[in-house]
MIDOSE-1310 file (N, C-alpha, C; in nm, 2 decimals, decimal comma, always signed):
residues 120
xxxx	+17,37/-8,40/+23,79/+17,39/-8,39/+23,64/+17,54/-8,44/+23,61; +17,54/-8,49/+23,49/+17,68/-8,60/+23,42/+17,76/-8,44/+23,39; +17,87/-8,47/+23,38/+17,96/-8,36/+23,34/+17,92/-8,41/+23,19; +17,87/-8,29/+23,09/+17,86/-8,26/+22,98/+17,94/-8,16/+22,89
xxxx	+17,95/-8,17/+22,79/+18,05/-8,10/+22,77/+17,98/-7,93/+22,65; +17,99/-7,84/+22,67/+17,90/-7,72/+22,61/+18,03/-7,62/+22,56; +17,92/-7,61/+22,43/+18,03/-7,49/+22,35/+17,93/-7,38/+22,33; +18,01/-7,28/+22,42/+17,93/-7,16/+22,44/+17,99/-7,04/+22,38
xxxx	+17,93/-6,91/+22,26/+18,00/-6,88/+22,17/+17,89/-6,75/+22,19; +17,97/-6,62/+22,18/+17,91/-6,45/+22,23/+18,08/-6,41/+22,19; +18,02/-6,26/+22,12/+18,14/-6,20/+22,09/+18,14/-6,09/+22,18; +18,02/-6,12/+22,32/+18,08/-6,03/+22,46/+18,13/-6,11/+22,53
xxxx	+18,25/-6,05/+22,58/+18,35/-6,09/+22,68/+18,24/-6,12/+22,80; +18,14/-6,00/+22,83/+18,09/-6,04/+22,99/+18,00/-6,14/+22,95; +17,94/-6,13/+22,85/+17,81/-6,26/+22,84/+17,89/-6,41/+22,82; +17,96/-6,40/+22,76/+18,08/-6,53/+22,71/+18,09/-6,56/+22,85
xxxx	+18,13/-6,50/+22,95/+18,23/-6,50/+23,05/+18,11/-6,56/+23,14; +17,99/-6,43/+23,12/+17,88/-6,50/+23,26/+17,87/-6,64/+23,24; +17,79/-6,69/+23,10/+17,71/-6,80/+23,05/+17,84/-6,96/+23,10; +17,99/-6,90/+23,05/+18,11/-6,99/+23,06/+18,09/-7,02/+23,23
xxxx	+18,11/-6,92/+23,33/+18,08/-6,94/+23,50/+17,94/-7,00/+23,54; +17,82/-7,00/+23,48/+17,72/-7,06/+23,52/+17,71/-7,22/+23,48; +17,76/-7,27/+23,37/+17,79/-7,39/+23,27/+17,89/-7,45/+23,37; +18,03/-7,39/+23,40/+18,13/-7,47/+23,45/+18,07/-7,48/+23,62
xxxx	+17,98/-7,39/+23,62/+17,91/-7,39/+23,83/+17,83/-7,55/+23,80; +17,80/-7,59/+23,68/+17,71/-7,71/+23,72/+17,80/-7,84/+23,66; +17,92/-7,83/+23,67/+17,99/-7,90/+23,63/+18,05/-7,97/+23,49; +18,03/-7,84/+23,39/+18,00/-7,89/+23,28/+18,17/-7,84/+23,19
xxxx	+18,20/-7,91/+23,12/+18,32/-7,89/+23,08/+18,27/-7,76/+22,94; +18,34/-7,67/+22,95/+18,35/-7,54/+22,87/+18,38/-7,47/+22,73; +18,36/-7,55/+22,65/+18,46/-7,49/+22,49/+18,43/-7,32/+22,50; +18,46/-7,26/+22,47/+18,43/-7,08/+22,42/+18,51/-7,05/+22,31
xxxx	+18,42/-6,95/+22,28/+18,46/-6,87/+22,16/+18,38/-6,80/+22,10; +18,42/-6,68/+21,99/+18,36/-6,58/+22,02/+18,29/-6,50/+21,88; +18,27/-6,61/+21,75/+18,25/-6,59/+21,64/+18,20/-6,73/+21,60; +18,10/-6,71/+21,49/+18,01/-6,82/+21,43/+18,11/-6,93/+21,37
xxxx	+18,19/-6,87/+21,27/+18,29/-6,93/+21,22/+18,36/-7,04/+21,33; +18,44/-6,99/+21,45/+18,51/-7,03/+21,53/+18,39/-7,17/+21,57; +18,30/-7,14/+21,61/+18,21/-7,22/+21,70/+18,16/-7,35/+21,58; +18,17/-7,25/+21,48/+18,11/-7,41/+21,37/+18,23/-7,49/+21,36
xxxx	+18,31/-7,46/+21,39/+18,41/-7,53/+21,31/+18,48/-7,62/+21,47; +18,44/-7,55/+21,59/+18,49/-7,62/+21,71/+18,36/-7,74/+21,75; +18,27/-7,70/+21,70/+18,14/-7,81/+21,71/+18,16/-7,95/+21,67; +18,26/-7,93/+21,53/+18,29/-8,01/+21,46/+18,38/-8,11/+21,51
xxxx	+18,51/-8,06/+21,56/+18,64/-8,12/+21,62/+18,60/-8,14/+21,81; +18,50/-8,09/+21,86/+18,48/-8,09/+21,97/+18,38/-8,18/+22,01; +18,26/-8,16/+21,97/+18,09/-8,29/+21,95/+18,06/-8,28/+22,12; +18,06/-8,14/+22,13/+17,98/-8,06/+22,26/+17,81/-8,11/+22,28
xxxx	+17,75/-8,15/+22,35/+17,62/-8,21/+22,42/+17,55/-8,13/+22,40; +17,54/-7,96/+22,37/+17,51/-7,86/+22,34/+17,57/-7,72/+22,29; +17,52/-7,61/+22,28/+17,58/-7,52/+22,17/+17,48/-7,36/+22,26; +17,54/-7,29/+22,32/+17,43/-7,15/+22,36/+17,56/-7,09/+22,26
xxxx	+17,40/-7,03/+22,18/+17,47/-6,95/+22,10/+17,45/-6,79/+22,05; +17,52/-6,72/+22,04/+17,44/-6,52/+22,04/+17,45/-6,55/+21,86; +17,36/-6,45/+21,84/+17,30/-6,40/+21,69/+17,39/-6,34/+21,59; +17,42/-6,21/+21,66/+17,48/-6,08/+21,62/+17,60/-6,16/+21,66
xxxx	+17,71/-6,15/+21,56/+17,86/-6,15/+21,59/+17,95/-6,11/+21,44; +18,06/-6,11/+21,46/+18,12/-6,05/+21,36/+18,16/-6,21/+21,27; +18,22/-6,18/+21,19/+18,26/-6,35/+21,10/+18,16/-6,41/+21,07; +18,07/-6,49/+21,06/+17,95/-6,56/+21,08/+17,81/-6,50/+21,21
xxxx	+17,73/-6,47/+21,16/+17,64/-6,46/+21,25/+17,58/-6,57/+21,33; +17,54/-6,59/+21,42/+17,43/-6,69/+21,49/+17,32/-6,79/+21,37; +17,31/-6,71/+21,29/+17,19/-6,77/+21,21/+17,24/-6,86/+21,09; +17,34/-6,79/+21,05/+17,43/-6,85/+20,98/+17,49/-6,96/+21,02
xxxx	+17,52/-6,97/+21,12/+17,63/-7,06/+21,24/+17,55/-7,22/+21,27; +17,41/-7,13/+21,26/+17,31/-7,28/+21,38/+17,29/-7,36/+21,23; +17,26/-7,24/+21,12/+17,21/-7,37/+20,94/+17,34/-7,43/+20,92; +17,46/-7,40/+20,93/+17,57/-7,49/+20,90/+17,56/-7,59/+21,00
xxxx	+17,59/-7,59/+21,06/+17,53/-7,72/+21,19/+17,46/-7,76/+21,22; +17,34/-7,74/+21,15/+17,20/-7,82/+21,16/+17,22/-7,92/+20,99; +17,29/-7,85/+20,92/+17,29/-7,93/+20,76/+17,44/-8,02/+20,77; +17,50/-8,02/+20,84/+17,67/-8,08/+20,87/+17,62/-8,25/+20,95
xxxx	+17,61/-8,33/+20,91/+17,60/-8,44/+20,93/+17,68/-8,49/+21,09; +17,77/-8,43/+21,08/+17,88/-8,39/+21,23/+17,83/-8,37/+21,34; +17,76/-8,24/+21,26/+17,67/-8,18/+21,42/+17,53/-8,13/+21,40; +17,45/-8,22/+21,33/+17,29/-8,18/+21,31/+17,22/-8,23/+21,43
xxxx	+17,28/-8,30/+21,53/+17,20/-8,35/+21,68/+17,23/-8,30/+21,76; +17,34/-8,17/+21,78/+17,33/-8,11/+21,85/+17,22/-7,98/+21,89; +17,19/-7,98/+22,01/+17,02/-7,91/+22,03/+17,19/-7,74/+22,05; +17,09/-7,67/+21,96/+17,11/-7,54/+22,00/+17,06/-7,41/+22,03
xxxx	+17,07/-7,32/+22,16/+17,00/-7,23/+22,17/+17,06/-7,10/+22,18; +16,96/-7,01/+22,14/+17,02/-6,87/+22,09/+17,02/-6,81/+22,23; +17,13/-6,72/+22,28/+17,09/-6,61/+22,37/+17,17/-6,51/+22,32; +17,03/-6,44/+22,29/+17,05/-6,34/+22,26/+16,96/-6,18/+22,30
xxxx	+17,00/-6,07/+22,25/+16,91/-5,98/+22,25/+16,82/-5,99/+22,13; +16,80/-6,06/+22,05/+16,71/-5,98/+21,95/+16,57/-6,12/+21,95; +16,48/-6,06/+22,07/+16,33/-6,14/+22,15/+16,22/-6,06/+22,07; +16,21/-6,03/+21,94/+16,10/-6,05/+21,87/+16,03/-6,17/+21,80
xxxx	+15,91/-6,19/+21,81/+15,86/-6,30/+21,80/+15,89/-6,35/+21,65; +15,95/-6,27/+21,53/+15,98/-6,33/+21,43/+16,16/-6,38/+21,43; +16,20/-6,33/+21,51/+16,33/-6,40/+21,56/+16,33/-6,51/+21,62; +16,24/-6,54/+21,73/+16,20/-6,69/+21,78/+16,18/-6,81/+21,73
xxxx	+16,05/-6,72/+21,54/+16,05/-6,78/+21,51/+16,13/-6,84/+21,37; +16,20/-6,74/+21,32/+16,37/-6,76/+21,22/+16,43/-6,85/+21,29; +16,46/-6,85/+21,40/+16,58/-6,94/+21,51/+16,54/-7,06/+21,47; +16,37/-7,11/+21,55/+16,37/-7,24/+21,54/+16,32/-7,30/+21,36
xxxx	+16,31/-7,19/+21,24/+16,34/-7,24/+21,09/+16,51/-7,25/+21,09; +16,57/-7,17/+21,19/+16,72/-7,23/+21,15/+16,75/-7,38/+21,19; +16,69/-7,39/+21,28/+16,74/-7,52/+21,32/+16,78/-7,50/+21,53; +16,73/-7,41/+21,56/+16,72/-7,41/+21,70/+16,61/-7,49/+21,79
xxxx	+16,71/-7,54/+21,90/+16,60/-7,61/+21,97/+16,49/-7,48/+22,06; +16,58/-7,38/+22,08/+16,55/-7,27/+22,17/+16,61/-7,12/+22,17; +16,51/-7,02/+22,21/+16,57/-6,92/+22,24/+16,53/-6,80/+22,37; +16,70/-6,81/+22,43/+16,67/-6,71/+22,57/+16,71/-6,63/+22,51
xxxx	+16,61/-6,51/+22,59/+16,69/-6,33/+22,56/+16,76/-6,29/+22,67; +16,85/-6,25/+22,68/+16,92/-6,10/+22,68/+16,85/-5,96/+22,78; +16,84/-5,96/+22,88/+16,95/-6,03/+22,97/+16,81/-6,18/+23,03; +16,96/-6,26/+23,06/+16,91/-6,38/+23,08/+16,89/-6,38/+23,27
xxxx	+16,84/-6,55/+23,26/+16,90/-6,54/+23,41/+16,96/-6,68/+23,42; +17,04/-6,71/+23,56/+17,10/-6,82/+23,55/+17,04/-6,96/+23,54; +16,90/-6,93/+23,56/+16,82/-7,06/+23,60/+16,77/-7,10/+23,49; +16,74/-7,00/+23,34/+16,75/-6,98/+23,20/+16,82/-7,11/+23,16
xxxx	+16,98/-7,06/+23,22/+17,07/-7,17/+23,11/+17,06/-7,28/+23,19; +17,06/-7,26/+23,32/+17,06/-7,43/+23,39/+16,94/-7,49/+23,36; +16,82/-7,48/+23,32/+16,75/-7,53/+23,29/+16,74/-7,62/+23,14; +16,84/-7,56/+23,04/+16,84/-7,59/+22,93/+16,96/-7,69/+22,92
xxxx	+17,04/-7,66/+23,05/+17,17/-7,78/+23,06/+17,06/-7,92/+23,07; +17,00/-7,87/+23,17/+16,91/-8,03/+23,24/+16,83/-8,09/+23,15; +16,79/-8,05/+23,04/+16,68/-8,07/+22,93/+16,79/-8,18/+22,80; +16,88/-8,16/+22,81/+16,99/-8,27/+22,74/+17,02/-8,38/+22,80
């Protein structure tokens, strides 16, 4: 796999932290951060290969986060996916009306995101 570059964005330190260690294990260069706001606006100045992104956060929510960046001319090709806890099938299907390519739940596993690296 090409070193790609992924902005990965959870306002938990350990999920931020897992998702950032499994991403940089496959050689992939790292943006983080930990609010919708932060991540829309780093999508922007950054033009990351991908976007794992959590729901629930303080500033901008996930849902809020993925329609700005699916309507921003900037970053509407970037494929983004939610991981998150909230795996009801009308959240799966909100995600992909937001503009998600995908969504893992909470707790994940590593073969989860590496598979979604390889799919870019």
């Amino acid at each position: 796999m090409s070193a790609k570059k992924v902005l990965v964005c959870d306002d938990s330190v350990t999920d931020l932290t897992n998702i950032k260690n499994i991403v940089e294990g496959e050689g992939c260069i790292v943006i983080a951060t930990s609010n919708g706001t932060d991540a829309f606006n780093k999508a922007k100045t950054e033009s990351p290969d991908i976007i794992f992104l959590d729901v629930i956060m303080p500033e901008m929510d996930g849902f809020e986060a993925c329609r700005k960046l699916t309507q921003d001319p900037k970053t509407k090709n970037i494929p983004i996916i939610f991981v998150t806890s909230k795996n009801q099938k009308a959240d799966r299907v909100w995600a992909q009306m937001q503009g998600a390519k995908d969504l893992i739940a909470k707790p994940y596993s590593k073969s989860q995101i590496i598979e979604k690296l390889q799919e870019i």
